[in-house]
TORLORO-762950 format. One line per field, with one value per residue (C-alpha): residue number from 1; x, y, z; residue in three letters. Coordinates in nm, 3 decimals, padded with zeros to 5 digits. Layout:
BEGIN
pator = c(NUM_...)
u = c(X_...)
v = c(Y_...)
w = c(Z_...)
sero = c(ALA_...)
***
This chain:
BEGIN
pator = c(1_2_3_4_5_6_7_8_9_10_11_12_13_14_15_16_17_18_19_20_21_22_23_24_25_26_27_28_29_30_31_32_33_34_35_36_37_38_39_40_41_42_43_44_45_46_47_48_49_50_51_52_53_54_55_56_57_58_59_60_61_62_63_64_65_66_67_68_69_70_71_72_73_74_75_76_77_78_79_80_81_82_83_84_85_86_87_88_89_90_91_92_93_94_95_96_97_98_99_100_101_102_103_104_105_106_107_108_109_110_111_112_113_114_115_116_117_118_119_120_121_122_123_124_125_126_127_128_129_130_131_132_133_134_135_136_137_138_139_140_141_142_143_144_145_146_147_148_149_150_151_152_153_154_155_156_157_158_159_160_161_162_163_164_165_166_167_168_169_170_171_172_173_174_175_176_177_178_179_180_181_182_183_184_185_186_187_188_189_190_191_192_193_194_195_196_197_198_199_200_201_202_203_204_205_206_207_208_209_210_211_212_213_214_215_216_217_218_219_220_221_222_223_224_225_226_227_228_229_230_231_232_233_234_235_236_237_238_239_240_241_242_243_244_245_246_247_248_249_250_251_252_253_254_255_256_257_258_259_260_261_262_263_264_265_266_267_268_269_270_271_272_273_274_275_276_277_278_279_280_281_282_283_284_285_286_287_288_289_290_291_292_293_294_295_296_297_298_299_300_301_302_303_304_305_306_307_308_309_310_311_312_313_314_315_316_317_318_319_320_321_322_323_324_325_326_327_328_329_330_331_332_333_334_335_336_337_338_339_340_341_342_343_344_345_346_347_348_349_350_351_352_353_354_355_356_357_358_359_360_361_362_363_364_365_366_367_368_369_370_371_372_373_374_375_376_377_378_379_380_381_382_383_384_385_386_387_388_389_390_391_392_393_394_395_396_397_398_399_400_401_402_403_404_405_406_407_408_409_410_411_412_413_414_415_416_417_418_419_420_421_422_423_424_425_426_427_428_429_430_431_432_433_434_435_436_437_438_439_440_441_442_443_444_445_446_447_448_449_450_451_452_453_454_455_456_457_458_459_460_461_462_463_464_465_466_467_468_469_470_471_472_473_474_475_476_477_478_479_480_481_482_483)
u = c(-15.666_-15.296_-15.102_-14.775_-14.576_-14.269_-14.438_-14.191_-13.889_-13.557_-13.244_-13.020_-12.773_-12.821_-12.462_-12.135_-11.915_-11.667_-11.949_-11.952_-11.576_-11.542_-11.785_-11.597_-11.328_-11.496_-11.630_-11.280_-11.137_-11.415_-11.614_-11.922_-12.113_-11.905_-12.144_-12.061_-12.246_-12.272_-12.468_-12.625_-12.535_-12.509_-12.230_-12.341_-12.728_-12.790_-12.830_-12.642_-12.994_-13.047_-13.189_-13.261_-13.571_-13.542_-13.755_-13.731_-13.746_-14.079_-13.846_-13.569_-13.821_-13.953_-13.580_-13.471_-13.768_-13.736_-13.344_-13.265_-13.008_-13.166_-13.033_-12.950_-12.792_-12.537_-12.482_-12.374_-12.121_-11.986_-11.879_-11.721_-11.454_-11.378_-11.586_-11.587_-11.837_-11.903_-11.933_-12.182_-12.349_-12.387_-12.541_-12.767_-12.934_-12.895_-13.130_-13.140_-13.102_-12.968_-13.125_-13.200_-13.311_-13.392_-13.551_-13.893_-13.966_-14.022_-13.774_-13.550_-13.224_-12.813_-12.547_-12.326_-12.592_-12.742_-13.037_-13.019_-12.823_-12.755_-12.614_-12.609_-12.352_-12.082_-12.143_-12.558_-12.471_-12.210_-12.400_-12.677_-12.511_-12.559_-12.935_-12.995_-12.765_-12.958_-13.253_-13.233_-12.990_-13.248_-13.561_-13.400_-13.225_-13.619_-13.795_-13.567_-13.524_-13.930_-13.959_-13.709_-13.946_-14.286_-14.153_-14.034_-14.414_-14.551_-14.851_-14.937_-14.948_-14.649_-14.751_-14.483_-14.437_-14.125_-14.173_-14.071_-13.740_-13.646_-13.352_-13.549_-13.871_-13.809_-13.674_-13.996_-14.221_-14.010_-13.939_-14.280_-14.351_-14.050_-14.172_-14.532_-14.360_-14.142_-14.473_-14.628_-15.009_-14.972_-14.803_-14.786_-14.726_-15.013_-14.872_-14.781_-15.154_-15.254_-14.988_-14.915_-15.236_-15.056_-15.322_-15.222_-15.323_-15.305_-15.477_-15.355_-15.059_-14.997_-15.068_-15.416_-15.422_-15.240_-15.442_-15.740_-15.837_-15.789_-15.747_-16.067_-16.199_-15.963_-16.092_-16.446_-16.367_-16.215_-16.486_-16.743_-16.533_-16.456_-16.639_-16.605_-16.244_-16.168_-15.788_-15.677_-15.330_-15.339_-14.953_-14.957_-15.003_-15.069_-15.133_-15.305_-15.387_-15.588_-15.536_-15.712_-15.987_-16.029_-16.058_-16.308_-16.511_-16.546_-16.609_-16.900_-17.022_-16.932_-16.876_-17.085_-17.367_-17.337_-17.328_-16.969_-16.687_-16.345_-16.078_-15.776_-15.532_-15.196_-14.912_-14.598_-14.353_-14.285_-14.252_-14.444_-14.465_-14.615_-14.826_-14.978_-15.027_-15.191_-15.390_-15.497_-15.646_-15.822_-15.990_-16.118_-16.280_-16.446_-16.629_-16.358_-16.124_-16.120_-16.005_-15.686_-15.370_-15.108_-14.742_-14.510_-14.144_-13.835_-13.897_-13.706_-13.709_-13.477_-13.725_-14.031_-13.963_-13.804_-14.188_-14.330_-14.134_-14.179_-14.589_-14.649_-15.026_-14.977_-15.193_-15.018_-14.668_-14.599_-14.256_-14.062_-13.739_-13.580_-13.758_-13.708_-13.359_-13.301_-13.082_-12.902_-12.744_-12.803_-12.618_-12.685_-12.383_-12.523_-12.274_-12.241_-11.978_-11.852_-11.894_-11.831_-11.737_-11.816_-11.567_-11.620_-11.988_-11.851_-11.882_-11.521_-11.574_-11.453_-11.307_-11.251_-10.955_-10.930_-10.745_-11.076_-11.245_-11.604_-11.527_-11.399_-11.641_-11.861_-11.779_-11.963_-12.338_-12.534_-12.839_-12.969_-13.153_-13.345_-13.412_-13.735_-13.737_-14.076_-14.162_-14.202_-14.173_-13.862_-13.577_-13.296_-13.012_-12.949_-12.767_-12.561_-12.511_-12.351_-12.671_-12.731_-12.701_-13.047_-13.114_-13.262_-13.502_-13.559_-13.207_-12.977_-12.812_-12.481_-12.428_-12.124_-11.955_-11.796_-11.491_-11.531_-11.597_-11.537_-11.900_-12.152_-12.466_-12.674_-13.031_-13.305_-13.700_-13.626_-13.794_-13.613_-13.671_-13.553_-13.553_-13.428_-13.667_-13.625_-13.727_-13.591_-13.541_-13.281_-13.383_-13.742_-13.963_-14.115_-14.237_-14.553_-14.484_-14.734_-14.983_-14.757_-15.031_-14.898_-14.565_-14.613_-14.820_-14.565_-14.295_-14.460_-14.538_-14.182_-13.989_-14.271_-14.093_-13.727_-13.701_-13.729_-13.321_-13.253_-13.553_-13.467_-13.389_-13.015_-12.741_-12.993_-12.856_-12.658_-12.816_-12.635_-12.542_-12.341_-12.206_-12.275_-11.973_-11.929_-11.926_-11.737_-11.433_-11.492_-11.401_-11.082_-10.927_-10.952_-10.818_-10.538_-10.463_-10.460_-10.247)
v = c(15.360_15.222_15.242_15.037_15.238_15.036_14.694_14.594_14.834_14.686_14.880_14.618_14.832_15.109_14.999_15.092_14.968_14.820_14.604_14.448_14.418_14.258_14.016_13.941_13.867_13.669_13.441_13.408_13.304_13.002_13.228_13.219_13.009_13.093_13.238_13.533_13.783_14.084_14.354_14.694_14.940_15.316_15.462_15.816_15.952_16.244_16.583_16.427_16.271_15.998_15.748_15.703_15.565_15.217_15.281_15.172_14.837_14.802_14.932_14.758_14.405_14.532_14.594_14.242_14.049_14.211_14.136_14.039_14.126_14.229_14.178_14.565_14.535_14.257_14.418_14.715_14.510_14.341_14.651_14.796_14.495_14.415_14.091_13.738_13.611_13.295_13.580_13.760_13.408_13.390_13.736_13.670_13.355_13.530_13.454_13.559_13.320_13.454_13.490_13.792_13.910_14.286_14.515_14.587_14.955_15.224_15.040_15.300_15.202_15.279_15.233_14.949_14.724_14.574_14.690_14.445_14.157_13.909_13.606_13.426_13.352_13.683_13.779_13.847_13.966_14.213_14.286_14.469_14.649_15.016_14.984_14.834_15.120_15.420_15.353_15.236_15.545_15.757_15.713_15.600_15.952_16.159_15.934_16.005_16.368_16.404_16.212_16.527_16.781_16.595_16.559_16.918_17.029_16.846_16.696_16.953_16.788_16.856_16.814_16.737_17.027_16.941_16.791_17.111_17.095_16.773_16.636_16.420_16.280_15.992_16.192_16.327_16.053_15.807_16.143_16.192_15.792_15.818_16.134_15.998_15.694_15.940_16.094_16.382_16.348_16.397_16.542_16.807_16.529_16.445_16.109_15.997_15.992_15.814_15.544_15.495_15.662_15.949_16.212_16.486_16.868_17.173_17.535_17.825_17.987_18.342_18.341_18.268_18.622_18.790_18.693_18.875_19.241_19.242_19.013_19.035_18.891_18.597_18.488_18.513_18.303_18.038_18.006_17.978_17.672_17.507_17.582_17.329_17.302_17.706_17.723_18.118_18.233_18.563_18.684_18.756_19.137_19.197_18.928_19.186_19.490_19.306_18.882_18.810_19.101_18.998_18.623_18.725_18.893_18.615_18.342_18.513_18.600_18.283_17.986_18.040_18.060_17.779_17.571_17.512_17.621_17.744_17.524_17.773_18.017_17.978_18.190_18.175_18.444_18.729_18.677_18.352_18.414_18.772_18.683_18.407_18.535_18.879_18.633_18.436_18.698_18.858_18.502_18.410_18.767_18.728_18.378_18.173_17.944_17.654_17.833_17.642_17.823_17.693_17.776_17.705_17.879_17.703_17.526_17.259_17.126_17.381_17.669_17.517_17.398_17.804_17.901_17.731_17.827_18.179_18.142_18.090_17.990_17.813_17.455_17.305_17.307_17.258_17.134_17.171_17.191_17.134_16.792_16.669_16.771_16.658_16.995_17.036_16.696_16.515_16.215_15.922_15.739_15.347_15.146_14.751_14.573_14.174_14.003_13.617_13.371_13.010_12.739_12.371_12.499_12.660_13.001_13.200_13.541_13.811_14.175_14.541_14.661_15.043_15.332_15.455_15.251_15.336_15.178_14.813_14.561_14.331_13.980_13.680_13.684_13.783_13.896_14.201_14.184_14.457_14.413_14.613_14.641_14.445_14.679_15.008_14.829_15.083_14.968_14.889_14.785_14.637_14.350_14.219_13.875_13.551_13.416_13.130_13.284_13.303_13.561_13.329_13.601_13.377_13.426_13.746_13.905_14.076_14.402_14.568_14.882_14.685_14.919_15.024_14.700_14.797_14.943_14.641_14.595_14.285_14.289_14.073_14.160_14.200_14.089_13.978_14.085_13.980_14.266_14.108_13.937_13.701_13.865_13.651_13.247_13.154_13.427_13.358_13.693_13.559_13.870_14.044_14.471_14.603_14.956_15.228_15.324_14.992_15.098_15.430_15.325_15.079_15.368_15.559_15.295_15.211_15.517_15.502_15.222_15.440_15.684_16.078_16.201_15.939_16.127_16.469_16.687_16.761_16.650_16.289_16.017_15.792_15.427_15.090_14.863_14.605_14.276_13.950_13.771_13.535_13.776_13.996_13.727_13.629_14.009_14.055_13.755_13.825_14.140_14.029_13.790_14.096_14.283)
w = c(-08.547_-08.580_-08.927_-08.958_-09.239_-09.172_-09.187_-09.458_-09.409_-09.397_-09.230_-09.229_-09.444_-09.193_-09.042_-09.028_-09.284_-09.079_-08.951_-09.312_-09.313_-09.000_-09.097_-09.407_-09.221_-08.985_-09.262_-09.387_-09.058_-09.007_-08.767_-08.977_-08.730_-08.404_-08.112_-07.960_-07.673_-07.677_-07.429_-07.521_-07.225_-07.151_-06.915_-06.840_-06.726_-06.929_-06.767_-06.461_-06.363_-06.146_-06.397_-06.746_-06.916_-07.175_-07.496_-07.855_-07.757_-07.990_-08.324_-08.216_-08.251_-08.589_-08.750_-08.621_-08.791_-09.099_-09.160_-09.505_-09.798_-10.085_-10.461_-10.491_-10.122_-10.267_-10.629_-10.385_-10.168_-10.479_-10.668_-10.337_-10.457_-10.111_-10.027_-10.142_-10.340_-10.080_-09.827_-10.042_-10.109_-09.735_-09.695_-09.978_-09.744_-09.424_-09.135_-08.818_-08.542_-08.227_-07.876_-07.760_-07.388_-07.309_-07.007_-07.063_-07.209_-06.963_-06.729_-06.512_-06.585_-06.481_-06.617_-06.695_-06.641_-06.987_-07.205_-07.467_-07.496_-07.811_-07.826_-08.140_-08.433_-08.466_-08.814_-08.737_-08.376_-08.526_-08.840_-08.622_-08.340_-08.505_-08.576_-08.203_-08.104_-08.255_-08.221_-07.804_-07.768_-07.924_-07.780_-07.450_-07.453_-07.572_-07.314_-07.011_-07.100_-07.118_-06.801_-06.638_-06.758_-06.672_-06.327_-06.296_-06.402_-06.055_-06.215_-06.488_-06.781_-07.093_-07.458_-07.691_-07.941_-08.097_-08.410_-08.636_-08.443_-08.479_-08.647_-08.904_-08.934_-08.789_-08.527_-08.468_-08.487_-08.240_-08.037_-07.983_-07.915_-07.672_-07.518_-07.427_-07.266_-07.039_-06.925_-07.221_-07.247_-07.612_-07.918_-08.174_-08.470_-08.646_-08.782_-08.446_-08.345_-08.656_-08.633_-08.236_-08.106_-07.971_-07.828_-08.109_-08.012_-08.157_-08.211_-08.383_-08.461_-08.474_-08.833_-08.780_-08.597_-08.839_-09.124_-09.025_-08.990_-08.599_-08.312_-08.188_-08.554_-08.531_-08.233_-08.324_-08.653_-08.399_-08.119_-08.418_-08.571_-08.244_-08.001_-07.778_-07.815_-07.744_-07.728_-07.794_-07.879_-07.680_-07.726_-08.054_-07.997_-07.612_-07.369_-07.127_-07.342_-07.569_-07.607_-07.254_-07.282_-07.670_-07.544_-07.289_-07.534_-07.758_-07.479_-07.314_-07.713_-07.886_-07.657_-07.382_-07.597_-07.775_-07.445_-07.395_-07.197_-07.308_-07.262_-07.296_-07.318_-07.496_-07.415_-07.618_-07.520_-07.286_-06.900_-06.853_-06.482_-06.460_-06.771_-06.647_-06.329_-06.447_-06.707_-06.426_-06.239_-06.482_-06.666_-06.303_-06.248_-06.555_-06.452_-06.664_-06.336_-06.520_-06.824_-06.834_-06.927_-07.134_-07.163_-07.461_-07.559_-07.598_-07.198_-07.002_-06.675_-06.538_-06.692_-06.546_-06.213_-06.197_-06.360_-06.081_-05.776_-05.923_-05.824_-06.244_-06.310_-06.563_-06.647_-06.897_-07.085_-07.431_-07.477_-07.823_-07.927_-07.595_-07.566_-07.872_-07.924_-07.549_-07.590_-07.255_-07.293_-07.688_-07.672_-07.481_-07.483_-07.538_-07.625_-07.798_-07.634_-07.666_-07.323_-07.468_-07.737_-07.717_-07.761_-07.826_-07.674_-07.355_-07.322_-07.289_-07.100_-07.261_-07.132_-07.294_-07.047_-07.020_-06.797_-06.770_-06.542_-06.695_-06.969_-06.834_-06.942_-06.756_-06.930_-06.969_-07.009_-06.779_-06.585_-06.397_-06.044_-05.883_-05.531_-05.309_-04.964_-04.897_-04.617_-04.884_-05.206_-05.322_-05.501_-05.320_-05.579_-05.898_-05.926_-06.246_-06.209_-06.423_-06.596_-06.460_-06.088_-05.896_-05.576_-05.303_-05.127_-04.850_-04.761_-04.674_-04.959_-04.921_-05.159_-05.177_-05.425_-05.710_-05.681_-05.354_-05.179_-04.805_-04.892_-04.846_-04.683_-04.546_-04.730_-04.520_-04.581_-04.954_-05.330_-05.634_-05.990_-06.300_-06.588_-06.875_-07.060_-07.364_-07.714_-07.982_-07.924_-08.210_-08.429_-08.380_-08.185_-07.811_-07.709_-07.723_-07.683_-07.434_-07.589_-07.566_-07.276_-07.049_-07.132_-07.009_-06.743_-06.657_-06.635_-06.413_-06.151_-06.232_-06.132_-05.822_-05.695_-05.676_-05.374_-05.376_-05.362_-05.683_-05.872_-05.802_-06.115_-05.957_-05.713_-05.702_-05.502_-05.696_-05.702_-05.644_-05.963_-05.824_-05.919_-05.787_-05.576_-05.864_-06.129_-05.974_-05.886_-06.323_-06.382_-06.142_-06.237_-06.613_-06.505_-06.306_-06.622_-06.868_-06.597)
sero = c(UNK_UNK_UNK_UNK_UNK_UNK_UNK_UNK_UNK_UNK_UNK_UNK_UNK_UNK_UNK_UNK_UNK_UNK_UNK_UNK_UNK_UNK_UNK_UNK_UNK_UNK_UNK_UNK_UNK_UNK_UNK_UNK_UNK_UNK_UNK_UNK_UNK_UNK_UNK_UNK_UNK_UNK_UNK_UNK_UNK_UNK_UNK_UNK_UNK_UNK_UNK_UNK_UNK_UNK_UNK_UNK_UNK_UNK_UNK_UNK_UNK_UNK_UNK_UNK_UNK_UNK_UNK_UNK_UNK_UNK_UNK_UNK_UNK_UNK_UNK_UNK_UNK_UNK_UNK_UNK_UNK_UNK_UNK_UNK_UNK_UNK_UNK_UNK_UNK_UNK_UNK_UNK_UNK_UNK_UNK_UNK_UNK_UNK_UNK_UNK_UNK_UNK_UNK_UNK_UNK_UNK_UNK_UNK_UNK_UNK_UNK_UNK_UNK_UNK_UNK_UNK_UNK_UNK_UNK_UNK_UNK_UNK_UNK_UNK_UNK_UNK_UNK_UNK_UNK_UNK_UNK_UNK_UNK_UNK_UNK_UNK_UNK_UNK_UNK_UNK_UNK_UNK_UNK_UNK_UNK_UNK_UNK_UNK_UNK_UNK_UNK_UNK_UNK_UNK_UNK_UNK_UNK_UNK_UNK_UNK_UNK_UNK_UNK_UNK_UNK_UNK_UNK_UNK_UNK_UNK_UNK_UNK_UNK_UNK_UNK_UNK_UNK_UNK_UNK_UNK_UNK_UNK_UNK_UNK_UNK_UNK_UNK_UNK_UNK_UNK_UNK_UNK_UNK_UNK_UNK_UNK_UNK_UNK_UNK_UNK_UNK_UNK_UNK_UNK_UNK_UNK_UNK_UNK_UNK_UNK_UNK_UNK_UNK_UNK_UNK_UNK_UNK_UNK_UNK_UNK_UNK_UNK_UNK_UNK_UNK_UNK_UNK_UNK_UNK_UNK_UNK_UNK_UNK_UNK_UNK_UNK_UNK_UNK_UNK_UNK_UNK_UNK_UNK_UNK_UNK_UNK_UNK_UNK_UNK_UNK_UNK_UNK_UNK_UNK_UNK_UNK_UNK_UNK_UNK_UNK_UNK_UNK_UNK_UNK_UNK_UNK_UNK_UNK_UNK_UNK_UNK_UNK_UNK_UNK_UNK_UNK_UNK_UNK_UNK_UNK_UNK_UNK_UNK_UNK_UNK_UNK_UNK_UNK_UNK_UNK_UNK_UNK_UNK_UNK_UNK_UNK_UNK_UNK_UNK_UNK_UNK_UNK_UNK_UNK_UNK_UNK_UNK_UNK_UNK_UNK_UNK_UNK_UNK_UNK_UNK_UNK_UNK_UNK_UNK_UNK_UNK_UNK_UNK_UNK_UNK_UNK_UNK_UNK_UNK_UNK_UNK_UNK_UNK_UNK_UNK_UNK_UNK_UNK_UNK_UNK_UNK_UNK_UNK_UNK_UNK_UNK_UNK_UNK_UNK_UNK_UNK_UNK_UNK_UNK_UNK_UNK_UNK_UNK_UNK_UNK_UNK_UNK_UNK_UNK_UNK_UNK_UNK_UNK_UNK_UNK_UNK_UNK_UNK_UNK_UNK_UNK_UNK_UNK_UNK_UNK_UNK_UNK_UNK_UNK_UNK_UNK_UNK_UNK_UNK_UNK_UNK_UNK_UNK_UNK_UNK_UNK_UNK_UNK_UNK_UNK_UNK_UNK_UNK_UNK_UNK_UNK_UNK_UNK_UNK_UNK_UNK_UNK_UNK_UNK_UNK_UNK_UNK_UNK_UNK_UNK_UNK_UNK_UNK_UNK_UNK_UNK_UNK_UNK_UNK_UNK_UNK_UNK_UNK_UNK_UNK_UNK_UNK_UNK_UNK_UNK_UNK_UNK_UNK_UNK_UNK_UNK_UNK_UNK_UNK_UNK_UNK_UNK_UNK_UNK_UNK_UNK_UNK_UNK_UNK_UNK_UNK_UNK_UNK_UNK_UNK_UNK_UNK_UNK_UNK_UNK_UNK_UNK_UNK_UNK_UNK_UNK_UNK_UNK_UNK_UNK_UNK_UNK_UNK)
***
C-alpha cells in the first residue's frame, strides 16, 4: 500500500526572500526570459567519509511539477510593497519550463561534481534553488550517514529508530526514506511504511513492563498477543538477573507451545558488549541460538564497529537519534551555484572566483563521467566534462589532478558512464523514479563498484574528480581573465 499525502502540496514559497527580490529585479532588467545554468553540488563528505550518497531526487521531482503561485501567495508579495504589479502578473502565470538533468538516487557521489543541474529561464531557475537545496542536502546527508553505520554493522542489519528525535516530521519521514536507501532494513515510523512501504518494526517499550505487577507478567501478556513475533525488552530492570531468565520462562511457556519460535531480545542500555555476550550464552544454553539479539541506545558507526571488535553478540542495531540527526556531522554543505547565461543563444560560461579554492566554480554546463577498470569493474575516476564532450572508451584517456596536474595517469581497458540523467525537458517531467527497493538496491551495487580504502569509515582514500582537458583550459582562462 502507497499513500501520496503531498500529491497536491506546493512549496514554491518555501524560498528565501531574496530569491523573490532578485527575481524582481531580474524582470525589471529584461531578464524575464534570459536562460541561465545553474548546478546543485556539495564541497565537503560528511564525517570526513569517502563518499556521500544522492537521495531526494524523488521529492525534488514532486516540488518541481507542482510549481504554481497561488492568489494568497500574490496578495502576500503585494502587501510586502516591494514588487511590481507586471512582476506579480508574471508570477501569477508562472510555468515551469527549464531542463533539468540529475544523478540517479543512491549514486555515490564527491564533491564539486554536480547533483542537479537546471537550465532554463533565471527567474524559475533562481526561484527554486532553496527547495532543490533542502531537500537533496537533507536526505543526501540521512542517506550517506546511514550508509556509514550499515557498513560499520558488517552485514547485521540497522533499523531506523529515529523518528522521535528528529527535527520535524518531515524530518522523520524523508529521514527514514533516506535511511532505507543508505542501507536500514526498516523503520520505527509508522507513516513511512504506509506511504513509501518502509518495513516499520517495533515491540515494547519499557512502559509496557512497568505497567504490570512484575516483569515476568509483562512478558507473558506479550508472548500471548504475539506470539509469533516474540521481541522482549529485557533491560528494563536486570538484563541477567531477571530480563533473560524471565524471557526464557515465557518462551518455553508461551511461544514454544503455541508452535513458534522467539524472534528476540532487545537491549537498550548498560554495557552492550558484556550484556550481549552474557545474554548470548545463556539464550543458547537454554535451546534459544537463533533467538536474535537486538541492540539500541543512542549508536553510530564509531559505537558499533567498537561493539563489534569488542566480541559484542549482538544481531541487529536499532539506530535513533544519531541517524536521523546525522549528529557527528549535521550539515551537508550542498550548494546552488550559476555556471552560464546564454547570449544571442550562445551559452557564456560563468565563474564564482574565491581565495578559497573549494569554492571556485566549475563554469559552463556540463557533464559527469565515471570510468571502471573493465578488468574488476571498480571505479576509477570521475570526470566533469563540457556537455557536449564524449569519452571515446576505445581510446586511452589521460586523467590528471585538476590542481595538481603533474598528477595524471593513462587509462586503457576502461568503461564510460554517464550519471546525469535528464528529468525535466522544458519544464515537462522525463523520468520515471525507480521503488525505493531499486534505488536501494541500486546503491548498494553502486558503492560495490568503489574499492575497499575509499569505503572505509576513516582516513578512506580520497577519489579522483577531475576535469576534462577542455573544461579545464574554459576554467583557467576565465580565471586568468578575472586575475
Amino acid at each position: 500500500m502507497s499513500i501520496d499525502r503531498n500529491e497536491t502540496r506546493n512549496l514554491i514559497m518555501l524560498t528565501d526572500f531574496y530569491e523573490f527580490t532578485m527575481a524582481n529585479g531580474y524582470y525589471l532588467n529584461g531578464f524575464a526570459d534570459k536562460v541561465a545554468c545553474f548546478d546543485l553540488f556539495f564541497r565537503k563528505i560528511p564525517d570526513g567519509g569517502g563518499f556521500a550518497i544522492f537521495a531526494g531526487l524523488e521529492q525534488a521531482i514532486e516540488f518541481l511539477d507542482n510549481l504554481k503561485f497561488s492568489d494568497e501567495d500574490i496578495q502576500y508579495l503585494r502587501s510586502r510593497n516591494l514588487f511590481t504589479e507586471d512582476f506579480l502578473s508574471y508570477l501569477k502565470d508562472f510555468k515551469f519550463s527549464c531542463d533539468v538533468w540529475a544523478v540517479p538516487e543512491g549514486t555515490p557521489v564527491f564533491p564539486g561534481e554536480p547533483l542537479v543541474t537546471v537550465k532554463g529561464p533565471i527567474i524559475q531557475a533562481q526561484l527554486i534553488e532553496t527547495m532543490l537545496l533542502l531537500t537533496i542536502n537533507h536526505q543526501s546527508l540521512i542517506a550517506t550517514k546511514a550508509n556509514r553505520i550499515v557498513r560499520a554493522a558488517d552485514g547485521r542489519p540497522v533499523m531506523e529508530f529515529g523518528a522521535r528525535r528528529a527535527h520535524s516530521y518531515d524530518s522523520a519521514i524523508y529521514g527514514s526514506r533516506a535511511a532505507y536507501i543508505g542501507g536500514c532494513v526498516g523503520t520505527s515510523c509508522t507513516i513511512s511504511d504506509i506511504d513509501m512501504n518502509i518495513p516499520a518494526g517495533g515491540t515494547m517499550a519499557h512502559s509496557w513492563i512497568q505497567v504490570f505487577d512484575d516483569e515476568l507478567e509483562a512478558f507473558r501478556a506479550y508472548a500471548r498477543a504475539y506470539p509469533d513475533e516474540c521481541i522482549l525488552l529485557v533491560d528494563t530492570y536486570n538484563v541477567l538477573k531477571s530480563g533473560i531468565p524471565n524471557a526464557i520462562k515465557v518462551f518455553n511457556e508461551e511461544v514454544l507451545p503455541r508452535g513458534f519460535r522467539p524472534k528476540g531480545v532487545r537491549i537498550d542500555s548498560g554495557d552492550l558488549t558484556y550484556l550481549s555476550i552474557e545474554a548470548r550464552k545463556m539464550l543458547d544454553e537454554a535451546g534459544f541460538p537463533d533467538c536474535k539479539i537486538i541492540a539500541s541506545n543512542a549508536l553510530d558507526e564509531y559505537l558499533i564497529r567498537e561493539l563489534l571488535i569488542q566480541g559484542a553478540k549482538i544481531d541487529v542495531f536499532g539506530v535513533g537519534e544519531r541517524l536521523i540527526t546525522s549528529m557527528s556531522d549535521p550539515v551537508f554543505g550542498g550548494v546552488y551555484k550559476l555556471a552560464g547565461i546564454e547570449k544571442d543563444g550562445v551559452l557564456i560560461p560563468k565563474i564564482k572566483i574565491s581565495e578559497n579554492v573549494d569554492k571556485i566554480t566549475n563554469p559552463s554546463l556540463k557533464q559527469v563521467f565515471r570510468l571502471y577498470d573493465k578488468k574488476n569493474g571498480k571505479a576509477i575516476a570521475d570526470v566533469v566534462a563540457l556537455f557536449d564532450e564524449e569519452i571515446d572508451e576505445t581510446k586511452p584517456y589521460k586523467i590528471f589532478d585538476p590542481i595538481h596536474t603533474w598528477k595524471k595517469k593513462i587509462l586503457t581497458d576502461y568503461s564510460v558512464r554517464k550519471l546525469m540523467v535528464k528529468v525535466f525537458d522544458q519544464g515537462k517531467c522525463v523520468y520515471k523514479s525507480p521503488s525505493l527497493d531499486e534505488i536501494q538496491k541500486y546503491c548498494k551495487e553502486q558503492i560495490n563498484t568503489l574499492w575497499e580504502d575509499i569505503s572505509r569509515i576513516e582516513n578512506p582514500r580520497r577519489y579522483f574528480v577531475d576535469l576534462s582537458y577542455n573544461l579545464w583550459t574554459l576554467k583557467n582562462e576565465l580565471l586568468n581573465e578575472f586575475s
